[in-house]
N, C-alpha and C positions, 0 to 999 in steps of 0.2 A: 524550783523557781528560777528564772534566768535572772543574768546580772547586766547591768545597765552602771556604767560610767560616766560620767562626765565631769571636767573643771572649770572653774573660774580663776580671772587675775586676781589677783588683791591690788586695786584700785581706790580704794578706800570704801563708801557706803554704793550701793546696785545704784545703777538708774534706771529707766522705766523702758531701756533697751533691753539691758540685761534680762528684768526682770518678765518683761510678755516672750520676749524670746526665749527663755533659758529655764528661769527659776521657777517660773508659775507654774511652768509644765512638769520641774523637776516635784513641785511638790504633790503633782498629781498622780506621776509614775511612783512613788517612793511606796504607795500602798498599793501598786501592782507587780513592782520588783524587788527583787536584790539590789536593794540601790545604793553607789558610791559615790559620794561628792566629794570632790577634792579644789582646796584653795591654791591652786598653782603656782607659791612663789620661786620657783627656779625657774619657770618661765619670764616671769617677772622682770629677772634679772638680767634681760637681754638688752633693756638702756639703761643709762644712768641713772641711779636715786642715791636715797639716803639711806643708811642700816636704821635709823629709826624711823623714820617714815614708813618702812617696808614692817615695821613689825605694829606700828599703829592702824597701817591698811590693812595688814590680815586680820587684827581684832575688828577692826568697824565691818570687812567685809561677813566675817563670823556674826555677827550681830544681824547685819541686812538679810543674810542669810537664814536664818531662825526667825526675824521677827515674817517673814518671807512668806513661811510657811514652811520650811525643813524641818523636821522632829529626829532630835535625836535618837531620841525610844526605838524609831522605823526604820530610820537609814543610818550610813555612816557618812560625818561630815569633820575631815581631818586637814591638816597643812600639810602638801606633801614633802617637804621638806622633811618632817618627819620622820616618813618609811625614804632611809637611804637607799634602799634595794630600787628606785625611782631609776635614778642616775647611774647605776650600777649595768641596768636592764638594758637601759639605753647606748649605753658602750658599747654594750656586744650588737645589736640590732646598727650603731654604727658601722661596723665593721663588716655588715652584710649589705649594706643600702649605697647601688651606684651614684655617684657625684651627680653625674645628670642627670636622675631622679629629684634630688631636690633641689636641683638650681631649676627644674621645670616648675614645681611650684606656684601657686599665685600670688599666695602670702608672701613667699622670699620677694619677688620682682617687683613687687608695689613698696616694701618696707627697704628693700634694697636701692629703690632708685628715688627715698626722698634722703640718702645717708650718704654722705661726701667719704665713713669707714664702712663696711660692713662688718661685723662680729662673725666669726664662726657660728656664733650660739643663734643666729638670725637663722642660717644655713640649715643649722641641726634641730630648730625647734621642733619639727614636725617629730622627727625621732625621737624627741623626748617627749612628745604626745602619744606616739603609738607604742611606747612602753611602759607610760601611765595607763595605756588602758588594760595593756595584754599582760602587764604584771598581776592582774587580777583577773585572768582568762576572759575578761567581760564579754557578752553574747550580742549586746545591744550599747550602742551611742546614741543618745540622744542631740540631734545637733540640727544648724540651721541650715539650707541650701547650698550658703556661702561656704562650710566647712567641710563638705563632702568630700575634696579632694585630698584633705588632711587625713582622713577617715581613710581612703582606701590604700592611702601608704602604708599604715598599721595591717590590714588586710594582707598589702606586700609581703610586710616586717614576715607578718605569722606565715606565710607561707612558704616563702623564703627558708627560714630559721627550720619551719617543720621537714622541708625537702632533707635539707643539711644536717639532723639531730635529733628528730623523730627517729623514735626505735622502729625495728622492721618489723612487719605487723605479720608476715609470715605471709602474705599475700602478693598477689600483682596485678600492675597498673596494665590499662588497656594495652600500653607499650610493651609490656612483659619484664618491665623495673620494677624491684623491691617495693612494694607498700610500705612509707612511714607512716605510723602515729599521726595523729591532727593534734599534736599536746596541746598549742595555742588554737583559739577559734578564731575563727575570719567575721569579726566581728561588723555585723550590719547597721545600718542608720535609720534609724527612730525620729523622723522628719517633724521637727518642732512645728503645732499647728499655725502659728503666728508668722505670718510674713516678716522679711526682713525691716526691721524697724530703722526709717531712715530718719538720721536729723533734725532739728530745729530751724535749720539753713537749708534743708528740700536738697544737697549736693550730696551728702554722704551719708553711710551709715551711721547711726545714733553712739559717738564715743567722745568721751571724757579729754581726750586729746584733741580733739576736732572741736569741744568747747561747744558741740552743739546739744547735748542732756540735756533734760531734769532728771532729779536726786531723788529717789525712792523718799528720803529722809528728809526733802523740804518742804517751808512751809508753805502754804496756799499764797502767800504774798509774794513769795519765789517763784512762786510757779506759775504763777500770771505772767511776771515782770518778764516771764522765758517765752508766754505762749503767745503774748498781746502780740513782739514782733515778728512773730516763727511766719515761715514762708508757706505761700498758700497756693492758691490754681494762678501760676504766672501770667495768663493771661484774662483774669478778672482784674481792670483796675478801678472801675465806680464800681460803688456799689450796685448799681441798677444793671451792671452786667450778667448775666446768666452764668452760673460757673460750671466744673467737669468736675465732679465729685472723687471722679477714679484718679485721674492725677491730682487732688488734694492729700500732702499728708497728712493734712487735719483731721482727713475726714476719714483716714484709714488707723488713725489714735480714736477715731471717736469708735469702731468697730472693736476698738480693742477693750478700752473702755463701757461704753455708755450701753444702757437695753438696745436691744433691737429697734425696737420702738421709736427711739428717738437716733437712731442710725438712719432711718428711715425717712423721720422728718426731717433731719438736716440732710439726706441727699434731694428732696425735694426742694426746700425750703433754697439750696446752694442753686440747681437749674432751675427756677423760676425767679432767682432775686429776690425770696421773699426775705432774707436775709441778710445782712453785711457780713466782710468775714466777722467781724469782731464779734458780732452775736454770737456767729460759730462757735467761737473760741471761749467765750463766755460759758457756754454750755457744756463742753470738754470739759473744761474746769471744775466745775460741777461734779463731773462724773469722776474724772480721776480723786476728787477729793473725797468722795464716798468709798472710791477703793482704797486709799489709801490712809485715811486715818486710822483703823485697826492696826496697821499693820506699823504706822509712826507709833501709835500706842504702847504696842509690844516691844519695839527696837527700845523704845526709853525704861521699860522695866529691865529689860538685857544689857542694858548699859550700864544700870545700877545694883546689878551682879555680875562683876567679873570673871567669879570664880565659876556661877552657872556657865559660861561661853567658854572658861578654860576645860573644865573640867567633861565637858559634850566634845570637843575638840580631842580630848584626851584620849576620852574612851572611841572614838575613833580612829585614833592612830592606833593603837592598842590593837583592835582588830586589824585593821589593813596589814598594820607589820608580820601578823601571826599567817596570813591571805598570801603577803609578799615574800616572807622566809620561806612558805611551802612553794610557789613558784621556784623561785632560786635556787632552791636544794636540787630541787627535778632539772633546771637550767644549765647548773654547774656538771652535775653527772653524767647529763647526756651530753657536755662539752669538753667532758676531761680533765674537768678541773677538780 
């Protein structure tokens, strides 16, 4: 069976970015793979928090995560922090990855130019993604359009490292160079089916810093208060305007959301003005709150067993570290060390 990776911040509870982007999907693949989910706190730690805050967000994110749909039974879902072989991986994979490789970046240039310091750890994040994946050989990433260029650095990493430390395979390259080993795979992208989920504010993508979410974990009174003033087709302003349903993000939540059925009648209902937004929005509402009560349901039985979420966490690190020591033993030897 192939293995599939992917991590999350610990942000505290998903929101409904996270969750069509990422999670829904994760808990779809978990019963078609070898699947690892990891809670990313040492990514995390590339701004400022608090040491108790960061350890309240990885529980709430462990919970969102399970009431989600993740089974621990099926996949592994662990803090990596945990397996130290993380950071250990990622050293070495520093030491082969040129400077101008990752000041090219997208992530670095956008997080670097709203920051008066940069951190190193801004710089090297991406290296410490492509050695959470390849510390577990993973075959497949599950990820979103916007992450693909994170994705083929890891690709780099492992080809890089294999040229360098792959054993000779007793063969030769078209060139007439020794064949190494492929130890690490060049691991491919698994195109999350869900369009990039933008915003409440229609300007950015949907993040907890941008203040523009909903909470996987709020109530329907919350999540009106979010949706009644969330930005719609800019240029409907009566309602007797005819709107464009394609530039609606309303109406690309309600895709995400709601039957077909009624996808349908609000793109209608939007170009003929049979509509206001706020009807719209009224009916999204609807929809997301039939998705989401099972799954607030669950999150409050998991809240009221702590030891159930330690204990799934557990037995996931448990594995990955056993995953991650056979990596590193194979890493260290064919390194010299």
């Amino acid at each position: 069976m192939s293995r599939i990776f992917s991590g999350i911040q610990p942000s505290g509870e998903l929101h409904i970015g996270n969750y069509l982007g990422a999670v829904k999907n994760w808990a779809r693949l978990q019963h078609e793979y070898d699947s690892i989910f990891c809670i990313v706190d040492y990514h995390a730690i590339t701004i400022a928090y608090e040491p108790e805050q960061l350890r309240a967000r990885r529980h709430s994110m462990a919970v969102s995560l399970l009431a989600a749909g993740l089974d621990p039974n099926v996949c592994s879902v662990f803090v990596q922090s945990q397996v130290p072989e993380h950071t250990e991986l990622a050293w070495i994979f520093n030491t082969i990855t040129p400077l101008g490789e990752l000041e090219r970046q997208t992530q670095f240039k956008e997080k670097s130019a709203r920051q008066e310091s940069v951190s190193a750890g801004i710089l090297n994040y991406p290296v410490l993604q492509a050695a959470d994946i390849l510390l577990y050989r993973a075959n497949l990433v599950p990820v979103g359009e916007d992450q693909v260029q994170h994705l083929e650095l890891s690709r780099v990493c492992a080809r890089r490292w294999n040229s360098l430390f792959g054993h000779r395979t007793g063969n030769k390259t078209e060139d007439g160079a020794d064949e190494r080993e492929q130890f690490f795979p060049e691991p491919e992208p698994l195109l999350t089916p869900t369009r990039r989920i933008m915003g409440l504010d229609g300007r950015a993508k949907m993040s907890k810093s941008m203040g523009n979410t909903i909470g996987l974990l709020e109530s329907p009174e919350e999540i009106w208060n979010k949706l009644r003033p969330a930005v719609t087709d800019p240029k409907r302003i009566k309602k007797t305007d005819p709107g464009t349903p394609e530039v609606c993000n309303i109406y690309h939540l309600h895709k995400a959301f709601s039957p077909v059925a009624t996808v349908e009648h609000v793109a209608t209902q939007c170009t003929t003005a049979g509509w206001g937004c706020i009807d719209c929005k009224k009916v999204l509402a609807d929809s997301i709150e039939r998705e989401l009560v099972p799954i607030r349901s669950r999150a409050a039985e998991l809240a009221a067993k702590p030891k159930m979420i330690d204990d799934a966490l557990s037995a996931g690190a448990d594995r990955c570290r056993r995953l991650a020591r056979d990596t590193m033993d194979a890493v260290r030897d064919r390194m010299g060390f």
